[in-house]
GUDOKE-115939 format. One record per residue (C-alpha): residue in three letters; y, x, z; residue number from 0. Coordinates in steps of 0.001 Angstrom, whole numbers. Each point is the difference from the previous one (the first is absolute). Layout:
// GUDOKE-115939
REC	Ala	Y	X	Z	NUM;
...
// end
This chain:
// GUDOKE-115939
REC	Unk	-24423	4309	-32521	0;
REC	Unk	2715	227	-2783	1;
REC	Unk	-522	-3278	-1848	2;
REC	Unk	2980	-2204	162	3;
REC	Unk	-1366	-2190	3024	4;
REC	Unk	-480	3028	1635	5;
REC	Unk	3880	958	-70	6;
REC	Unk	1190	-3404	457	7;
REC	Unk	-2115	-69	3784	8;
REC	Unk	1189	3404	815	9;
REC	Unk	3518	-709	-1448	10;
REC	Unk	8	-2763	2465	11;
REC	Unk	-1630	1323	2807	12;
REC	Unk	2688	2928	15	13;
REC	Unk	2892	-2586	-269	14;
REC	Unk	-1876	-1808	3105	15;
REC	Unk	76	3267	1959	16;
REC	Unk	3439	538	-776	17;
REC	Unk	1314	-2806	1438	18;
REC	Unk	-2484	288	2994	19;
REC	Unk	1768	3822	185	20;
REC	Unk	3789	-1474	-599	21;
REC	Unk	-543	-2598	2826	22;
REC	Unk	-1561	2364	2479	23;
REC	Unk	2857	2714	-834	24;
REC	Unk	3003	-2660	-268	25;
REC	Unk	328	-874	4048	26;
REC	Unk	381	4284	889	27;
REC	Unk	2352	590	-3138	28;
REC	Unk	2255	-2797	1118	29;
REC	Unk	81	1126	3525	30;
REC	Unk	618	3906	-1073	31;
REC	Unk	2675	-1695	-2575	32;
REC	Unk	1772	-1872	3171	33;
REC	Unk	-177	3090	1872	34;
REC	Unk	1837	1699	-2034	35;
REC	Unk	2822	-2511	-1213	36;
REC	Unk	3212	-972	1033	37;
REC	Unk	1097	-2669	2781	38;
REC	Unk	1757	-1924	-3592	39;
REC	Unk	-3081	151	-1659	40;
REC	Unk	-2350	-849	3142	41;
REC	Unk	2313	-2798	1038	42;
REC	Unk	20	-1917	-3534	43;
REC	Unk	-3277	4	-187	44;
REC	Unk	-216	2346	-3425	45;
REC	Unk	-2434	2190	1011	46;
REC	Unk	-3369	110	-1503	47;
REC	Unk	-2161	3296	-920	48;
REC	Unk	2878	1608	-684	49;
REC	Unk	2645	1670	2220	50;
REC	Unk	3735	-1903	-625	51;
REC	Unk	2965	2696	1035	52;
REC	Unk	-2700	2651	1455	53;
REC	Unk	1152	1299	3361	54;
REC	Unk	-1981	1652	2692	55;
REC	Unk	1765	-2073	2059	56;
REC	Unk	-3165	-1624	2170	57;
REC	Unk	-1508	3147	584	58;
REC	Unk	3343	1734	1346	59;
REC	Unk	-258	-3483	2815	60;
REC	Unk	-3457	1424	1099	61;
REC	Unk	355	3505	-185	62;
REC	Unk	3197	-519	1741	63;
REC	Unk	-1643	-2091	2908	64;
REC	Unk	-3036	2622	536	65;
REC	Unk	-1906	-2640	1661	66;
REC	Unk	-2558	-290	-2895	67;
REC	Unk	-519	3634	-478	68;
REC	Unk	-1419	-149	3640	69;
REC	Unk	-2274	-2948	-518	70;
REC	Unk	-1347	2269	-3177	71;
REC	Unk	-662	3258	2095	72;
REC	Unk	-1797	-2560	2214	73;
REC	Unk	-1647	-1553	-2695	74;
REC	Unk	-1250	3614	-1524	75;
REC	Unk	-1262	700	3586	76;
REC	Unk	-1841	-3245	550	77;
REC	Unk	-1242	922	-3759	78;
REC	Unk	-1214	3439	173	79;
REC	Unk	-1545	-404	3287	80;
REC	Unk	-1679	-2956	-428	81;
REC	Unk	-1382	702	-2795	82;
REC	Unk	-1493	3551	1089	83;
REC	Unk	-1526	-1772	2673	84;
REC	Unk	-1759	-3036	-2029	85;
REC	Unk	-1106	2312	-2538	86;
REC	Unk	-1490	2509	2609	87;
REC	Unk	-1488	-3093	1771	88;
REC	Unk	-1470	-1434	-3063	89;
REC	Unk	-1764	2967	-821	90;
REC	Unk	-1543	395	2930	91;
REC	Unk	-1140	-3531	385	92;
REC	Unk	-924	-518	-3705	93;
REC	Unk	-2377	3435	-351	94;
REC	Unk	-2303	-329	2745	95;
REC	Unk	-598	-3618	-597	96;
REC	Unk	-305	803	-3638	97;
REC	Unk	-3344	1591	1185	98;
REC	Unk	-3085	-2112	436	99;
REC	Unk	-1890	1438	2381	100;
REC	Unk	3053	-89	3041	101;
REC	Unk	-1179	-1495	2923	102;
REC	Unk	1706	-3273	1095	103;
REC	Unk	1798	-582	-4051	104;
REC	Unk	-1529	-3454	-748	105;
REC	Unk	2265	-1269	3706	106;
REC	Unk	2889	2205	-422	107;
REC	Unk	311	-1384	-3603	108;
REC	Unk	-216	-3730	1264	109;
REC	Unk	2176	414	2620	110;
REC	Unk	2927	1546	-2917	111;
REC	Unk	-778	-3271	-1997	112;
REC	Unk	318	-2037	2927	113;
REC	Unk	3522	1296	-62	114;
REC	Unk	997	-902	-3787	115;
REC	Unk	-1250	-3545	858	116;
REC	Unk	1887	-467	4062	117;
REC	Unk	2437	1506	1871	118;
REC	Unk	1283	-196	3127	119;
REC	Unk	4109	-1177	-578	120;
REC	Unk	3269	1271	436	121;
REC	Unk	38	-813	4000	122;
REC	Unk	-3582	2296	1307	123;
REC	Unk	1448	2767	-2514	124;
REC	Unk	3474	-731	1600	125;
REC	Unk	-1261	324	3639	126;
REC	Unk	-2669	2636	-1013	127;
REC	Unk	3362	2234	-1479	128;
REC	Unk	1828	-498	3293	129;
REC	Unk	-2649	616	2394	130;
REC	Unk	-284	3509	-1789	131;
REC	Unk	3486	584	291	132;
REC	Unk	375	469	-3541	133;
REC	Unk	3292	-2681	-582	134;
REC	Unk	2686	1525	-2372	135;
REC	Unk	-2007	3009	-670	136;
REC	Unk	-1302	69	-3556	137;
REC	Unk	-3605	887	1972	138;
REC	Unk	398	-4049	-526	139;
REC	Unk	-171	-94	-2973	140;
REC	Unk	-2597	3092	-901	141;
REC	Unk	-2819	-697	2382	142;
REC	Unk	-935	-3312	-864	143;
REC	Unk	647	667	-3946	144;
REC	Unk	-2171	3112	231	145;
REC	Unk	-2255	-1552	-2504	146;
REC	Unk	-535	-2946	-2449	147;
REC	Unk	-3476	-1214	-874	148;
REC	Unk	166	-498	-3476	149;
REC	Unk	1051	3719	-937	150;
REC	Unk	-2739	753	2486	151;
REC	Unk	-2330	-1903	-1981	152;
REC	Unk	1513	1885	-3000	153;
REC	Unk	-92	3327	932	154;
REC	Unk	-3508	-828	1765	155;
REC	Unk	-1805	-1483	-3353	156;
REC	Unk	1094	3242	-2317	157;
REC	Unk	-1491	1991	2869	158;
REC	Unk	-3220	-1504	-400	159;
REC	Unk	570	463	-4115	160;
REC	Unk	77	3399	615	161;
REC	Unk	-3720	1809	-1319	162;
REC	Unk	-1803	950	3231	163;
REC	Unk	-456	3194	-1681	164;
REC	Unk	3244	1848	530	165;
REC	Unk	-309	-356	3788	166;
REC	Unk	-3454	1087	-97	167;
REC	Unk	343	3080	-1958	168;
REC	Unk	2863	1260	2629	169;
REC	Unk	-1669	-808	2901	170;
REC	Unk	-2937	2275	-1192	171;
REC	Unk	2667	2307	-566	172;
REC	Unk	662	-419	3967	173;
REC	Unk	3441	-2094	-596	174;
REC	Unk	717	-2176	2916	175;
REC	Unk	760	-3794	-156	176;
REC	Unk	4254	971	500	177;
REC	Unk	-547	2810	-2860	178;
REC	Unk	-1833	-2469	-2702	179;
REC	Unk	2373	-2755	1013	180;
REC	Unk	3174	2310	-408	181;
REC	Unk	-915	2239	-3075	182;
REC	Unk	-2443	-2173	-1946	183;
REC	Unk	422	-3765	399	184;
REC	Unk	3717	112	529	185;
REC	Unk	989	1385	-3135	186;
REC	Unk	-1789	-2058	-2012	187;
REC	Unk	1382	-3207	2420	188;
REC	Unk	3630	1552	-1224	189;
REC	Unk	388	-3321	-2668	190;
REC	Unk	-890	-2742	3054	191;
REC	Unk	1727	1390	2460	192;
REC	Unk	3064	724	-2184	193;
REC	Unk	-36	-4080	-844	194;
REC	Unk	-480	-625	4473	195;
REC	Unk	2909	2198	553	196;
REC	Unk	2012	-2139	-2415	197;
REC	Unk	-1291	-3149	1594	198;
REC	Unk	1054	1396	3636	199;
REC	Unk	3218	1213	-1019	200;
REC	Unk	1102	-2777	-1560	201;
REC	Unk	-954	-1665	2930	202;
REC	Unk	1988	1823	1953	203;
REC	Unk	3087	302	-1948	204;
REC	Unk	-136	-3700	177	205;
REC	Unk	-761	-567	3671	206;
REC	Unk	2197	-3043	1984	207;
REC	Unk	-1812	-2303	2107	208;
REC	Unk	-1386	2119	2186	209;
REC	Unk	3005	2381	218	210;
REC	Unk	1640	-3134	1094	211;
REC	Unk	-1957	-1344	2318	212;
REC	Unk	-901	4205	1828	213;
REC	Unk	3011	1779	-917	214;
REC	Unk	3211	-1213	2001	215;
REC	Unk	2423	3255	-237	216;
REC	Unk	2182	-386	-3042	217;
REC	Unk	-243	3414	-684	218;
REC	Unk	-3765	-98	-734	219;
REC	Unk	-1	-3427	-2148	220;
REC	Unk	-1761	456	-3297	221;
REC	Unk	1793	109	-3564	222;
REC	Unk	-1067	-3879	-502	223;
REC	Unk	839	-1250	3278	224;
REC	Unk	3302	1436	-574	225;
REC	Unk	542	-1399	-3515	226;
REC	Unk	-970	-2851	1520	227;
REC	Unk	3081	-137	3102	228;
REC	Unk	2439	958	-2872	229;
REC	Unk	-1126	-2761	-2408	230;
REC	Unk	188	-2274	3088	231;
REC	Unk	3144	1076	1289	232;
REC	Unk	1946	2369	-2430	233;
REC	Unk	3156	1001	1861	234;
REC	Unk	2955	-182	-2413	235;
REC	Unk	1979	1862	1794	236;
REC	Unk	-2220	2905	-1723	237;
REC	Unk	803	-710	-3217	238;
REC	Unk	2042	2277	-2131	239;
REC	Unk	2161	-1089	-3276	240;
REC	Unk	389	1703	-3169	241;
REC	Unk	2936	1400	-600	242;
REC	Unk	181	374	-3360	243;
REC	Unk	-1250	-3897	-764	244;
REC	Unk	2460	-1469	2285	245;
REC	Unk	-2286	-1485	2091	246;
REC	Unk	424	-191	3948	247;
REC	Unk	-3819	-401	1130	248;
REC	Unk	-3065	559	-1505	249;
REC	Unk	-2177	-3177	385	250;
REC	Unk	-2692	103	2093	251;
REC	Unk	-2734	-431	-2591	252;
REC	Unk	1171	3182	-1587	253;
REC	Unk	-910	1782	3299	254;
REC	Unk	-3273	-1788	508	255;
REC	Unk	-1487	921	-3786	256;
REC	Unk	1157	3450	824	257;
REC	Unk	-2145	31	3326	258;
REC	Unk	-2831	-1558	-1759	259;
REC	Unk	224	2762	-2765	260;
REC	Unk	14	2652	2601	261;
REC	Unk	-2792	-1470	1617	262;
REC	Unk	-2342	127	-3278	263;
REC	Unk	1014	3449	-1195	264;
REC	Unk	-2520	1754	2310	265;
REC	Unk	-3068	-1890	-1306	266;
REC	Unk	1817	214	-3958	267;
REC	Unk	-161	3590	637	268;
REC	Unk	-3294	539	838	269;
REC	Unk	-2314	-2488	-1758	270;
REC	Unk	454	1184	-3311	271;
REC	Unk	-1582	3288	1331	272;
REC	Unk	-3172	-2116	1897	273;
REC	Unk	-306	-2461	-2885	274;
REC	Unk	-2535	1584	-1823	275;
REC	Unk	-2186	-92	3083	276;
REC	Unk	272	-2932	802	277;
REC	Unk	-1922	-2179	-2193	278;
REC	Unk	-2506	2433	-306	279;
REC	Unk	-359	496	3978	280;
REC	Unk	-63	-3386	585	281;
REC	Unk	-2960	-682	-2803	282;
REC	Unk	-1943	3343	1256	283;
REC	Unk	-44	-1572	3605	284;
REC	Unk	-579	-3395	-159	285;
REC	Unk	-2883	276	-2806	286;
REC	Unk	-3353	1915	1819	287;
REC	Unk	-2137	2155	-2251	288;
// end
């Protein structure tokens, strides 16, 4: 549309967006901005999206500590491991029940609703963990997040999208169910489950309450819960001045926007490569046909 009512909307709408953009964006480049400026600066209340007397001052405290490194080796492991394991899961409960003629599907698929809609509380899963001896062991934390229902759903409805005809052609061919599974439907799965894995990570990454309530060794705490304990109670005896600013101690809000920033690097890092497939996985699953 090019006639002038036609620019003036889309003039418009692009200034609306904009500002939707600026007001999403403005909260993380004020936190990278206090991050990075000086205990003057921090102090007087100067900063906003833009770094006052830059100094790498914050992220010398935490290096300097080590403690957060080892929540984010943690973290990773928590990550990568749990989500191997939900992905593998999913797949193997989404394909089968994907296929209309299993035996038993119609009450193996009410009994995974029943879970979206109850569930049993944080006390049986609490007495269930410790009966299995699984307490500060991140087997805590895996087992009973092997699997969420509504990427199952996901993952099972583009299944069923799938034409019939692909898995019918190799199984004349002699393919068995693991070969048509691995080299045909799979690969053309590759969008879905590359939006999934996103949705587990981040999961992941972001994990507290249950690492608090399973995980009792300090050296296996989670990246949040620990951002969390040095929010809470930021010891100033590890904070470091800057030398060439004059300043004796680095305020602890300085230290806190540089945990926080450390924290969201990972998942800056890799979403711009999943982006692309994430829409798109998420539309290809949840729409059948």
């Amino acid at each position: 549309m090019s006639n002038p009512k036609g620019r003036l909307f889309r003039g418009i709408l692009y200034v609306f967006l904009a500002l939707c953009a600026f007001s999403t964006l403005f909260p993380f480049l004020n936190v990278l901005a206090v991050s990075l400026s000086s205990s003057e600066a921090i102090r007087s209340g100067n900063v906003s999206i833009w770094p006052k007397a830059f100094t790498l001052d914050a992220y010398r405290n935490l290096v300097d500590d080590g403690q957060l490194f080892v929540a984010m080796r943690n973290t990773a492991l928590m990550t990568v491991v749990g989500t191997v394991l939900n992905i593998l899961v999913t797949i193997m409960a989404a394909y089968p029940l994907s296929k209309t003629d299993l035996r038993g599907r119609g009450p193996v698929l009410g009994m995974i609703i029943f879970t979206m809609l109850f569930g049993g509380g944080l006390i049986p899963q609490f007495l269930l963990i410790k009966s299995l001896g699984l307490m500060n062991t991140y087997w805590a934390l895996w087992l009973p997040g092997l699997i969420s229902t509504y990427n199952l759903f996901v993952l099972k409805t583009f299944f069923e999208g799938l034409p019939s005809e692909l898995e019918e052609s190799a199984s004349i061919d002699g393919a068995k169910d693991w070969v048509v599974l691995v080299r045909i439907v799979l690969p053309l799965a590759l969008p879905v489950l590359a939006a999934l894995t996103l949705f587990y990570a981040v999961g992941w990454w972001n994990a507290y309450y249950n690492v608090l309530i399973f995980i009792k060794s300090s050296d296996k705490m989670s990246l949040m819960v620990k951002l969390y304990q040095m929010i809470d109670n930021l010891d100033p005896s590890l904070l470091i001045g800057d030398p060439t600013q004059g300043n004796d101690a680095l305020p602890p809000e300085g230290v806190r926007a540089g945990a926080a920033m450390l924290a969201a690097l990972p998942i800056l890092l890799i979403y711009p490569f999943l982006q692309k497939y994430f829409v798109k996985g998420v539309l290809m699953g949840s729409v059948k046909g």
